[in-house]
N, C-alpha and C positions, 0 to 999 in steps of 0.2 A: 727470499725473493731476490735478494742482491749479489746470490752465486752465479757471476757469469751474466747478469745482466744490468744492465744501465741505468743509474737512476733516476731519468728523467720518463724511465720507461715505468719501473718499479710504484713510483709515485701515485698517481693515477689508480691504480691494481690495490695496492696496498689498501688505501682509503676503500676502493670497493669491497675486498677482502674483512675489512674489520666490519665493517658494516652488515655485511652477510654474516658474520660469526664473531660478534663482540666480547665474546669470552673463551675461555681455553674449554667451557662443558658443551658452549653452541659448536664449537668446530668439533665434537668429540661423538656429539650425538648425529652431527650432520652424516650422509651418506659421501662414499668416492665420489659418486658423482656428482651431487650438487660441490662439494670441493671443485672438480675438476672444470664446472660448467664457469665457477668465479674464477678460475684460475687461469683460462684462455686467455692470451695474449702475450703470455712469459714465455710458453715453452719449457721442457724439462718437466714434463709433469709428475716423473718420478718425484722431485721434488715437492709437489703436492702430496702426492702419497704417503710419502714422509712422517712431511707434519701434521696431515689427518694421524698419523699411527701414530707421531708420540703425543697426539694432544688426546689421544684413547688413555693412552699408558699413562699419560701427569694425572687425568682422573683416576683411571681404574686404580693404581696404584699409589698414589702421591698425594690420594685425598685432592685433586685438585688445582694443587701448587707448583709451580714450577721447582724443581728440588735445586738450592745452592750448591750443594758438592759437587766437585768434578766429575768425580766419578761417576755418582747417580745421573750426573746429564750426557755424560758420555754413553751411561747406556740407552737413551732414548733413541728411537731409531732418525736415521738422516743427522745425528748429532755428533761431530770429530773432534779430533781436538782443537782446531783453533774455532770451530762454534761455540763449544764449552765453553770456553777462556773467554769470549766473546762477550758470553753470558754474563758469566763471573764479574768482567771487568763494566761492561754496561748497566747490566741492571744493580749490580751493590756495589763498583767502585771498588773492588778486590785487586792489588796486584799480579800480575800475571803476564809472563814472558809469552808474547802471542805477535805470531806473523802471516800478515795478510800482504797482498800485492802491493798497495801504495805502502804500506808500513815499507816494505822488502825496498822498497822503490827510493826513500828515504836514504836509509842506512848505504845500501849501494852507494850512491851519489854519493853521499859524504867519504865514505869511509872504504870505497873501493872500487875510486875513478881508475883505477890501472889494472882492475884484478880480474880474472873472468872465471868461468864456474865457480862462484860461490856457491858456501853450502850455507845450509839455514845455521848447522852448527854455531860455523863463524857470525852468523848474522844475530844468532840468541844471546852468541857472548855479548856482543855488544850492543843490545835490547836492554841483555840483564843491569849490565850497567848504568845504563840512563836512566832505568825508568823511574818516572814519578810513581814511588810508592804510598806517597801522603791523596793524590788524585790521580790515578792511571787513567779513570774514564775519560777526563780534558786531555790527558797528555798526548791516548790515542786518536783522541777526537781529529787534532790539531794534526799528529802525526799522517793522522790519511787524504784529511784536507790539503796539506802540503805535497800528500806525495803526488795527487792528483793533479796539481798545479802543477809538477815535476814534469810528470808524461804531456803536459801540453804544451810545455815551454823547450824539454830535452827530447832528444830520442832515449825512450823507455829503457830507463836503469833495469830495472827486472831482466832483461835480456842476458844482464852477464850472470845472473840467477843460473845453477843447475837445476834445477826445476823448470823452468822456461820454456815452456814449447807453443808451436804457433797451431791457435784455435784453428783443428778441421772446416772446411768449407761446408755450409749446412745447407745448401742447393746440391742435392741430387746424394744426400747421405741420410744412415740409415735413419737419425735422428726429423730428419724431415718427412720419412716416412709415416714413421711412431706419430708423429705431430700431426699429420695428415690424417691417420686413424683414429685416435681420439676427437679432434675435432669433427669426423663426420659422425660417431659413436656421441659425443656430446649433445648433437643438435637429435638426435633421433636414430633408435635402434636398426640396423642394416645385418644384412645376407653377406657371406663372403662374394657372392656374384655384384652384388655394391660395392664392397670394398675394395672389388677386383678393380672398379672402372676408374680408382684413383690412377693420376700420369705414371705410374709406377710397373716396373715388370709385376707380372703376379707370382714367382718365387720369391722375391723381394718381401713384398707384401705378406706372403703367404709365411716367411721366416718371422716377420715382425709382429704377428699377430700370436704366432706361437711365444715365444718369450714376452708379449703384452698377457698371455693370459695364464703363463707362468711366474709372473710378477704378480698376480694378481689385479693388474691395471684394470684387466677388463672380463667378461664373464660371458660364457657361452649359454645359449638354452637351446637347444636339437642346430638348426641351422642359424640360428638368430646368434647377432653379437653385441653387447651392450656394455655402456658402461655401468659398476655398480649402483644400484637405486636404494639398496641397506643396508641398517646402519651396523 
């Protein structure tokens, strides 16, 4: 929930979110779309998608559990590498060389006020060296907490990041479409002639609906467009 969005946004959703699906078998048995109908208000619903499919996969496969190894969580769908490590380092306090934006944001500031494109490379060397391997989960903790005080106080070290690019405008892009579709698709099944009457061109529209239902996001029957109801 905290890819790309703000936590003061997350908070709120989250709390709703567990409550709707208090366990990794409640979220597994649930359908897309009761996922998607808790999930309104983040946006990114691929991201719901996601984690309905790997919290299918931690039961059907994993008995249940969340698997420890990297690897096995790398293969969970919507799981990369710095989620895994994420993992790793959150739930059991495992070492692990892992870089998020405030992290990046950090290391920058200190250690490369004069430098511009940095690479993560340079940025792990010097991760690897500091990190608290006796407590990584505090040491991250603190490390994102700070960096976030960083971006409020500097203009955003991340910037001299190679990685760095500035978030697309999501007024009048495709992603506000998609968002547009599911939320009428949520409240209640519609005709492409409904989903034509969104502010949107209808090739627009008509583009987005085809890779929503190549995703699997959403499910056709004759004229009718919905999102999924099983499980």
């Amino acid at each position: 929930m905290l890819q790309q969005t703000q936590v003061d946004r997350v908070i709120p959703k989250y709390k709703e979110f567990i409550r709707a699906f208090p366990s990794v078998h409640a979220l597994a048995s649930a359908s897309l779309g009761e996922v998607l109908r808790v999930w309104q208000g983040l946006g990114y619903n691929r991201r719901a998608k996601m984690l309905h499919s790997a919290a299918k996969k931690v039961v059907n496969i994993h008995d249940g559990k969340i698997p420890r190894e990297y690897e096995l969580l790398k293969e969970l769908p919507g799981v990369g590498e710095y989620t895994a490590k994420a993992i790793r380092v959150f739930s059991w306090n495992e070492p692990e060389v892992m870089i998020e934006t405030n992290i990046r944001s950090v290391y920058i500031h200190h250690f490369f006020k004069k430098r511009k494109m940095v690479t993560e490379k340079k940025l792990a060397s010097y991760i690897s060296k500091t990190l608290d391997t006796k407590n990584p989960r505090e040491w991250y903790s603190a490390l994102m907490d700070y960096g976030s005080y960083l971006k409020m106080t500097y203009p955003n070290p991340s910037r001299k990041s190679v990685l760095h690019k500035t978030q697309t405008r999501f007024k009048g892009s495709n992603r506000e479409i998609r968002g547009a579709i599911i939320r009428a698709l949520v409240a209640k099944k519609h005709t492409s002639v409904d989903l034509f009457k969104l502010p949107f061109k209808k090739k627009r529209i008509q583009a987005e609906l085809i890779k929503l239902l190549e995703e699997e996001m959403i499910v056709r029957n004759k004229k009718m467009f919905s999102v999924p109801e099983t499980t």
